[in-house]
Short mmCIF file of the C-alpha atoms (twelve columns), coordinates in Angstrom:
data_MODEL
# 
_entry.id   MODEL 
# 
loop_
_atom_site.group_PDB 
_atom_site.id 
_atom_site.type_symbol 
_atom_site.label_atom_id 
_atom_site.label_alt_id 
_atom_site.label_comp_id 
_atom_site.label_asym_id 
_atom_site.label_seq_id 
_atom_site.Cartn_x 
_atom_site.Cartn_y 
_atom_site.Cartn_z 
_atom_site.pdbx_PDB_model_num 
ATOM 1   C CA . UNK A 1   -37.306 0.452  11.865  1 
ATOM 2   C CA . UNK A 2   -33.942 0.711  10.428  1 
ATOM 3   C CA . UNK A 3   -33.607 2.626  6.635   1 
ATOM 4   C CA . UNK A 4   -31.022 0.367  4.534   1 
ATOM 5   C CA . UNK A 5   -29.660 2.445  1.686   1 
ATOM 6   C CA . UNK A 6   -29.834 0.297  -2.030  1 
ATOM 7   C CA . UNK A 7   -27.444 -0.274 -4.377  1 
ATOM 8   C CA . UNK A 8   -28.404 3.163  -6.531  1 
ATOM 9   C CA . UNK A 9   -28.396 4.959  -3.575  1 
ATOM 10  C CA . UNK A 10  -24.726 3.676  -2.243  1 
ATOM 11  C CA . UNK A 11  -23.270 4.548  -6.091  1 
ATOM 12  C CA . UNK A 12  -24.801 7.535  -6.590  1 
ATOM 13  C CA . UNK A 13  -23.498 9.050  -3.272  1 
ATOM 14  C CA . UNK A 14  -20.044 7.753  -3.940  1 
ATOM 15  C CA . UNK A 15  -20.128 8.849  -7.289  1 
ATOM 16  C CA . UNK A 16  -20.073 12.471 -5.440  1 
ATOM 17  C CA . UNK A 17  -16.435 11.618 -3.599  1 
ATOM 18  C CA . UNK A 18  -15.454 10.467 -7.321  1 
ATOM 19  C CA . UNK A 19  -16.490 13.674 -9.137  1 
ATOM 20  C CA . UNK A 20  -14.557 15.294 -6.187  1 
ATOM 21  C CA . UNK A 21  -11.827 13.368 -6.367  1 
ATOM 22  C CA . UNK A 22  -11.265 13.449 -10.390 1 
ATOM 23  C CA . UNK A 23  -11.689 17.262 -10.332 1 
ATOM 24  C CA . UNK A 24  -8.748  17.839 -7.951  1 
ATOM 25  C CA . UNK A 25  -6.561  15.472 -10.056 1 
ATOM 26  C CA . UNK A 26  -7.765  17.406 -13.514 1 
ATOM 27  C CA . UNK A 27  -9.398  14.090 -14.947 1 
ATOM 28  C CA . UNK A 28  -13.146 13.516 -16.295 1 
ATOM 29  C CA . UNK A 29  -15.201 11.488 -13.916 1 
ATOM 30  C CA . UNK A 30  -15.347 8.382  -16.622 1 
ATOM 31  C CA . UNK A 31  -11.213 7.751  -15.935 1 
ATOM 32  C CA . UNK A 32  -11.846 7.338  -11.797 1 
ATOM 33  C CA . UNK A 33  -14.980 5.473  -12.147 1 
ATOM 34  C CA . UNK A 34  -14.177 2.956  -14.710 1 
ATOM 35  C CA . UNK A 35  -12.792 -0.664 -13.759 1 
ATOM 36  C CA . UNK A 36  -9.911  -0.867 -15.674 1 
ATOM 37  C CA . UNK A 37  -5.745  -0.663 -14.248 1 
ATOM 38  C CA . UNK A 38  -4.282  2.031  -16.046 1 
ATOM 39  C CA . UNK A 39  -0.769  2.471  -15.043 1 
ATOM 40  C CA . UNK A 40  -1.523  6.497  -14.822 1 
ATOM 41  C CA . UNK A 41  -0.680  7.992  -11.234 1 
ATOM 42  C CA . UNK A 42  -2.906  10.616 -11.557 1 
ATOM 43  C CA . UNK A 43  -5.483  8.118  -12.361 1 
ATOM 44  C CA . UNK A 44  -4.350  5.783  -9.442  1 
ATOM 45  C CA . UNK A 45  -4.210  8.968  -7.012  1 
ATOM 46  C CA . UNK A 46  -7.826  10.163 -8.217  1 
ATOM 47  C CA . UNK A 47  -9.172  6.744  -7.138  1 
ATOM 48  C CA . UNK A 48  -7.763  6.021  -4.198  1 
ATOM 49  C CA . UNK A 49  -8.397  9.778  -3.129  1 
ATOM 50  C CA . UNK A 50  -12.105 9.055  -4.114  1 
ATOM 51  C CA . UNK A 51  -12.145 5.587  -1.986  1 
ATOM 52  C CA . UNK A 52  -10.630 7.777  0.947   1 
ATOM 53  C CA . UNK A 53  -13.424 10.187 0.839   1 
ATOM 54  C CA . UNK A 54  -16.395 7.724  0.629   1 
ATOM 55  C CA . UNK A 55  -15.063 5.968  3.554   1 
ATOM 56  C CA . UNK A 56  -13.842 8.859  5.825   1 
ATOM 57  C CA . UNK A 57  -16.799 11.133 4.762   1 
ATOM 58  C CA . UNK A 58  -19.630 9.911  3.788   1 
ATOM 59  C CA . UNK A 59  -19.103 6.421  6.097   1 
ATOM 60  C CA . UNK A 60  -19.499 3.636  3.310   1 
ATOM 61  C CA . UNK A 61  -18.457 0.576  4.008   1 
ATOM 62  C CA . UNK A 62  -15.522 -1.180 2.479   1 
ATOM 63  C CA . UNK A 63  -17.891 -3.675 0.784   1 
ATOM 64  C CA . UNK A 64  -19.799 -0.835 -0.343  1 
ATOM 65  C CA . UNK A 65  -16.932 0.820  -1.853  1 
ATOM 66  C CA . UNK A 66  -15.572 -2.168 -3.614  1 
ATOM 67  C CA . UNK A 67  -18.425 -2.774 -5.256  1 
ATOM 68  C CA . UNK A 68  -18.855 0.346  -6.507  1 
ATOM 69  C CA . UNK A 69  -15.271 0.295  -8.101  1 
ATOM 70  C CA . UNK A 70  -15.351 -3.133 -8.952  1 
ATOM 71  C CA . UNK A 71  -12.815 -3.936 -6.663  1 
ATOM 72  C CA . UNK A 72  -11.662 -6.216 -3.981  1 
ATOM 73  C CA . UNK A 73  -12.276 -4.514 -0.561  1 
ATOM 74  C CA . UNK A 74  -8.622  -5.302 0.574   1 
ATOM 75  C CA . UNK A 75  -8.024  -2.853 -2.341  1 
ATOM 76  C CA . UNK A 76  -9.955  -0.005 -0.713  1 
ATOM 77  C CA . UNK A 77  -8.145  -0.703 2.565   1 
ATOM 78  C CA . UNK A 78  -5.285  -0.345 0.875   1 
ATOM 79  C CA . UNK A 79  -6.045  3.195  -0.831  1 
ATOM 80  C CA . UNK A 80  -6.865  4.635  2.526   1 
ATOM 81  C CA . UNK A 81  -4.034  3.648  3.902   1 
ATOM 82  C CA . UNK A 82  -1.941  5.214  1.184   1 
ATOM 83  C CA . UNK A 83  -3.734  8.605  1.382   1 
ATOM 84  C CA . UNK A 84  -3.495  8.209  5.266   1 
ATOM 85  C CA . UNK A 85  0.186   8.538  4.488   1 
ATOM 86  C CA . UNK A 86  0.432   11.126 1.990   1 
ATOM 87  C CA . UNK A 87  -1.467  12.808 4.348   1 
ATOM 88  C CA . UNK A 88  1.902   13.490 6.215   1 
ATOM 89  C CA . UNK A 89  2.868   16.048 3.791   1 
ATOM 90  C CA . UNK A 90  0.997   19.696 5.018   1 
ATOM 91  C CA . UNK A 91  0.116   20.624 1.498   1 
ATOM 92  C CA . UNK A 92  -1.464  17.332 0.417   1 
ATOM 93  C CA . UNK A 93  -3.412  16.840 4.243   1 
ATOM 94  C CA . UNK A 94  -4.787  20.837 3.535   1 
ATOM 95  C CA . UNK A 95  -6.128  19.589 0.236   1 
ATOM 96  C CA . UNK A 96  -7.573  16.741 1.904   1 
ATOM 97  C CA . UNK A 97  -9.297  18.796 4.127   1 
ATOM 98  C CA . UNK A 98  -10.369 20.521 1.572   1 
ATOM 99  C CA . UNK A 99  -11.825 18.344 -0.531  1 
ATOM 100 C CA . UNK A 100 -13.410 16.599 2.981   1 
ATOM 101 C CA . UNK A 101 -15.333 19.633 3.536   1 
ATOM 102 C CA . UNK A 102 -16.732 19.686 -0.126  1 
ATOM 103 C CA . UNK A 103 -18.089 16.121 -0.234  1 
ATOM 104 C CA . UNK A 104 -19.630 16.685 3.655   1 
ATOM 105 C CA . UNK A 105 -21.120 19.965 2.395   1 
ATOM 106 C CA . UNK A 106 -22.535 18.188 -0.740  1 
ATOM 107 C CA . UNK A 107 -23.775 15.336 0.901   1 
ATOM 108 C CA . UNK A 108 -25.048 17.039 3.339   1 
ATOM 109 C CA . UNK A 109 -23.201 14.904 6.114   1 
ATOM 110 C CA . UNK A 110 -22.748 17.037 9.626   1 
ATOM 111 C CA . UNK A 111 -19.417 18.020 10.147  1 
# 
């Protein structure tokens, strides 16, 4: 018998890569999580940051993710694409890896 995860359980687990995320951009959890467009790049980084973790790390789906953020899932795709390519800077990939091993260790997902 398969275990499917519900809709609490999906947010609250992504909520973890968004407390992650908003820490290492210096913003409270309420400006990452909420559904509105600021124009704020730190806000804009700290979310797509956060979408990149609960994909890459904790293995949500892009439905999953969207609906958390109230987003389209083409809009998740998109944010891991961008941090795929900020990535390419050394200093911004070891803070990714960084911030990787924080989420895995506090969601207690295998490395």
């Amino acid at each position: 018998m398969t275990y499917q995860r519900t809709k609490q359980e999906n947010c609250g687990v992504i909520a973890l890569a968004q407390a992650v995320a908003a820490h290492s951009v210096g913003l409270p959890l309420v400006a990452i999580a909420k559904a509105d467009k600021p124009g704020d790049p730190a806000v804009i980084k700290g979310r797509q940051l956060a979408m990149y973790l609960a994909r890459t790390v904790l293995k949500r789906s892009l439905r999953e993710i969207a609906h958390t953020f109230e987003r389209a899932h083409p809009t998740v795709l998109h944010a891991c694409r961008r941090i795929e390519e900020a990535r390419e800077d050394p200093a911004f990939d070891r803070t990714v890896e960084w911030l990787e091993t924080l989420v895995r260790r506090a969601a207690g997902v295998p490395a």
